[in-house]
PQR file with spaces between the fields and no chain letter, atoms N, CA, C, O and H, PARSE charges and radii, in Angstrom:
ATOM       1  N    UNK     1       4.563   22.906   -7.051 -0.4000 1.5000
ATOM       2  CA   UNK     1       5.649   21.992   -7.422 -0.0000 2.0000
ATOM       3  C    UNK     1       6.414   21.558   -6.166  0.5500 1.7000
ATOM       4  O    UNK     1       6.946   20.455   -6.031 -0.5500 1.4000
ATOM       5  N    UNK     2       6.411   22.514   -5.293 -0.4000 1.5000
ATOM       6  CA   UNK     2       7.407   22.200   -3.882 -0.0000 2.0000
ATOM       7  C    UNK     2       6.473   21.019   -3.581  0.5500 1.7000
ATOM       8  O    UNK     2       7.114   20.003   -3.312 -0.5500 1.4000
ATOM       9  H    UNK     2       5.979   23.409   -5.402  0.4000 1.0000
ATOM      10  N    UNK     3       4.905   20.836   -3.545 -0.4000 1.5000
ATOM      11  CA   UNK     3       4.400   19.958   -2.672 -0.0000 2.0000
ATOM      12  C    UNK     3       4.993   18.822   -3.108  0.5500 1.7000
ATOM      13  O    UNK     3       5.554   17.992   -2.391 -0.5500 1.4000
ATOM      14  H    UNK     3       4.385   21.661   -3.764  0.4000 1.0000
ATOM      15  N    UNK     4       4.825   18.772   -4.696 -0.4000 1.5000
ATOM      16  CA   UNK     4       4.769   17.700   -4.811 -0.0000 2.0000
ATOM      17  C    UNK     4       6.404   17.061   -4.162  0.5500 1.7000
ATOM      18  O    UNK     4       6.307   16.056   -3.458 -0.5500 1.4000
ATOM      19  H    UNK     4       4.369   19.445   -5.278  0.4000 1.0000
ATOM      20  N    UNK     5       7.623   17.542   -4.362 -0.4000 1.5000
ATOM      21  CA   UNK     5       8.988   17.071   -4.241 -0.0000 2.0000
ATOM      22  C    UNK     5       9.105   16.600   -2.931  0.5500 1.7000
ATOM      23  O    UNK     5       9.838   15.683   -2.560 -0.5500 1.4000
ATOM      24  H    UNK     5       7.702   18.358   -4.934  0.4000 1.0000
ATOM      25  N    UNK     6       7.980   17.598   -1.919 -0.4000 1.5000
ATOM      26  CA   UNK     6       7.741   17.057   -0.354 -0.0000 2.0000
ATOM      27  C    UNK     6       6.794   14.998   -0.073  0.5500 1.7000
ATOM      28  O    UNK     6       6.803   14.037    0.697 -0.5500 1.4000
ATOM      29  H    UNK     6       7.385   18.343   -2.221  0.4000 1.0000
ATOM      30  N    UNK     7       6.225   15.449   -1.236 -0.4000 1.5000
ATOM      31  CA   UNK     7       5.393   13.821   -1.219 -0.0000 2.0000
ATOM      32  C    UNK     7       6.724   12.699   -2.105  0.5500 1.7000
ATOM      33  O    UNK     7       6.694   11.485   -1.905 -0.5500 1.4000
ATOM      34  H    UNK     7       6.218   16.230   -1.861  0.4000 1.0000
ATOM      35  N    UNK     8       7.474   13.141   -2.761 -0.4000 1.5000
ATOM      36  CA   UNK     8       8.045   12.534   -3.351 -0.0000 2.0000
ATOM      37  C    UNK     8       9.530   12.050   -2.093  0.5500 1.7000
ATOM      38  O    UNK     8      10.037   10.929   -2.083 -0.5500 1.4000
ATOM      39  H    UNK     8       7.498   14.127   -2.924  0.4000 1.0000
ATOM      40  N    UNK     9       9.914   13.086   -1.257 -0.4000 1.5000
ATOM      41  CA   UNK     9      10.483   13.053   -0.467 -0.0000 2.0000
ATOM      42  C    UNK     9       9.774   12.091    0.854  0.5500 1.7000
ATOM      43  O    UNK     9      10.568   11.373    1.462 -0.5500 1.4000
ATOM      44  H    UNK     9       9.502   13.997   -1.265  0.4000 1.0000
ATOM      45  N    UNK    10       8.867   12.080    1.127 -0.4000 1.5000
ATOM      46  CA   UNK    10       8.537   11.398    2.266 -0.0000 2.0000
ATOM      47  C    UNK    10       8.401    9.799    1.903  0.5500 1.7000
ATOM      48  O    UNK    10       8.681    8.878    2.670 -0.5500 1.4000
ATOM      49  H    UNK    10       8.222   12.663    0.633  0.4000 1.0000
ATOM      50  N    UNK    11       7.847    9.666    0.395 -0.4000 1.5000
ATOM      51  CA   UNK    11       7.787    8.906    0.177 -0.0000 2.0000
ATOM      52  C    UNK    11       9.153    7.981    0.168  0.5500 1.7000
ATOM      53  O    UNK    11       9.264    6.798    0.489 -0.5500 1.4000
ATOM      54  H    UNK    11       7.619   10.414   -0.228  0.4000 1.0000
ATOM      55  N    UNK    12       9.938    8.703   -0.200 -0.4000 1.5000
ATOM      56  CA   UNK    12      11.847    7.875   -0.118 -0.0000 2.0000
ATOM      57  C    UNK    12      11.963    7.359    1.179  0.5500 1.7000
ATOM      58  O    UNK    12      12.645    6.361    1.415 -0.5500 1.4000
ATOM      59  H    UNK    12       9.848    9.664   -0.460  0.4000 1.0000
ATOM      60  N    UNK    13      11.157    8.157    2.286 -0.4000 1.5000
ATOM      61  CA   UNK    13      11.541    8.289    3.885 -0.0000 2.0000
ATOM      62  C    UNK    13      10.798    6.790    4.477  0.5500 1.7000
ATOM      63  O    UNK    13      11.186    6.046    5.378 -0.5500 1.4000
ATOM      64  H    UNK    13      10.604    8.967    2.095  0.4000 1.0000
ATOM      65  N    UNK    14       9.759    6.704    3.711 -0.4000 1.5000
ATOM      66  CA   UNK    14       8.854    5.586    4.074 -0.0000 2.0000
ATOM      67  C    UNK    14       9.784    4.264    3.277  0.5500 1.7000
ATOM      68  O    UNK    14      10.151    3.140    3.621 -0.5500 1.4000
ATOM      69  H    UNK    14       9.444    7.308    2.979  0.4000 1.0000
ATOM      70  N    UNK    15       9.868    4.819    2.468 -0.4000 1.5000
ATOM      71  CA   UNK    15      10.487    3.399    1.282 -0.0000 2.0000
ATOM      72  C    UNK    15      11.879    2.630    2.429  0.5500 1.7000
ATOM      73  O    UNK    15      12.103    1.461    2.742 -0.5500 1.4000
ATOM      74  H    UNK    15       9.570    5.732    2.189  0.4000 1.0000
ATOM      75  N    UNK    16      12.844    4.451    2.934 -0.4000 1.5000
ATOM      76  CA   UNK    16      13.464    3.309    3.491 -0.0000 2.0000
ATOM      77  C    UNK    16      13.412    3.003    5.031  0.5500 1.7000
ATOM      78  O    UNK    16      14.278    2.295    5.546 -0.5500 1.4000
ATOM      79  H    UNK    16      12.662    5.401    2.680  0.4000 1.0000
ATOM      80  N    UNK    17      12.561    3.454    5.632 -0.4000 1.5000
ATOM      81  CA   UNK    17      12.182    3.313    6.573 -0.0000 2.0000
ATOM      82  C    UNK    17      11.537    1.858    6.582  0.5500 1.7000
ATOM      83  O    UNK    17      11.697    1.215    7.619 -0.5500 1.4000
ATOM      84  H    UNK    17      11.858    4.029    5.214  0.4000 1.0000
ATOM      85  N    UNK    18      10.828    1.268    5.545 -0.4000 1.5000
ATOM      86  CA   UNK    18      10.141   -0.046    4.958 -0.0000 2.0000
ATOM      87  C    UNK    18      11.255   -0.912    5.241  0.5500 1.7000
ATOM      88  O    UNK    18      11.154   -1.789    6.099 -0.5500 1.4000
ATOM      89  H    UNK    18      10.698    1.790    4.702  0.4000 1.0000
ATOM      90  N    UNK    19      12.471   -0.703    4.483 -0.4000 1.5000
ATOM      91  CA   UNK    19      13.874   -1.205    3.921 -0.0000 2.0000
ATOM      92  C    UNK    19      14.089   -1.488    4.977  0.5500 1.7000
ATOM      93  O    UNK    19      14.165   -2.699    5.185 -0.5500 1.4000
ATOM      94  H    UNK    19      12.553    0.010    3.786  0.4000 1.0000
ATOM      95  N    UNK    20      14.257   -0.715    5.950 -0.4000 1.5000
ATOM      96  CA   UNK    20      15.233   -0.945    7.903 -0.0000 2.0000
ATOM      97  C    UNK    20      14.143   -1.802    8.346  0.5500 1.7000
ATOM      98  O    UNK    20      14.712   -2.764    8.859 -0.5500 1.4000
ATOM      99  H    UNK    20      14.195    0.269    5.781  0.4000 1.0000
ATOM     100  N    UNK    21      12.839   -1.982    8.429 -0.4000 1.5000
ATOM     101  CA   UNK    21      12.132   -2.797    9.071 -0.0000 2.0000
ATOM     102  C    UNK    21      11.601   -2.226    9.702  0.5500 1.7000
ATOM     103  O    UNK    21      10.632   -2.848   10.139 -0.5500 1.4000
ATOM     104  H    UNK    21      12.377   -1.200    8.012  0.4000 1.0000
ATOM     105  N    UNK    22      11.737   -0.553   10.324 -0.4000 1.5000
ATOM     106  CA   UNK    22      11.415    0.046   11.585 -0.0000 2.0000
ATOM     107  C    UNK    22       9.831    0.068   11.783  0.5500 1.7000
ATOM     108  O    UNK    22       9.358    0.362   12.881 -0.5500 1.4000
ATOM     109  H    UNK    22      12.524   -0.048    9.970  0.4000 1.0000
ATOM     110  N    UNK    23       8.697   -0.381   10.246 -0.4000 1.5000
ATOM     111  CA   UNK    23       7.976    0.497   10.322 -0.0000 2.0000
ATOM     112  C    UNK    23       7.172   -0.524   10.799  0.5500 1.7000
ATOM     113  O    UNK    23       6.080   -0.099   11.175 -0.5500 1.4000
ATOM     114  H    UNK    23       9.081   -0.620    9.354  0.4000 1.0000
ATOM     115  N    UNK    24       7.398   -2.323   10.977 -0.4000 1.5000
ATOM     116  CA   UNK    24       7.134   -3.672   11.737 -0.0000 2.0000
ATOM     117  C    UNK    24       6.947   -3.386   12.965  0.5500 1.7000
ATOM     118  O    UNK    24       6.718   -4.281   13.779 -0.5500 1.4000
ATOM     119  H    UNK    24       8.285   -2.668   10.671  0.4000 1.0000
């Protein structure tokens, strides 16, 4: 269950990392 909250977590990290533009 931890993994998954870790994929669910990175995934937020990417989402707003997407959001800022940084990942252009």
């Amino acid at each position: 269950m931890q993994k998954k909250q870790s994929g669910l977590q990175l995934q937020g990290v990417v989402c707003q990392c997407l959001s800022n533009g940084r990942f252009r």
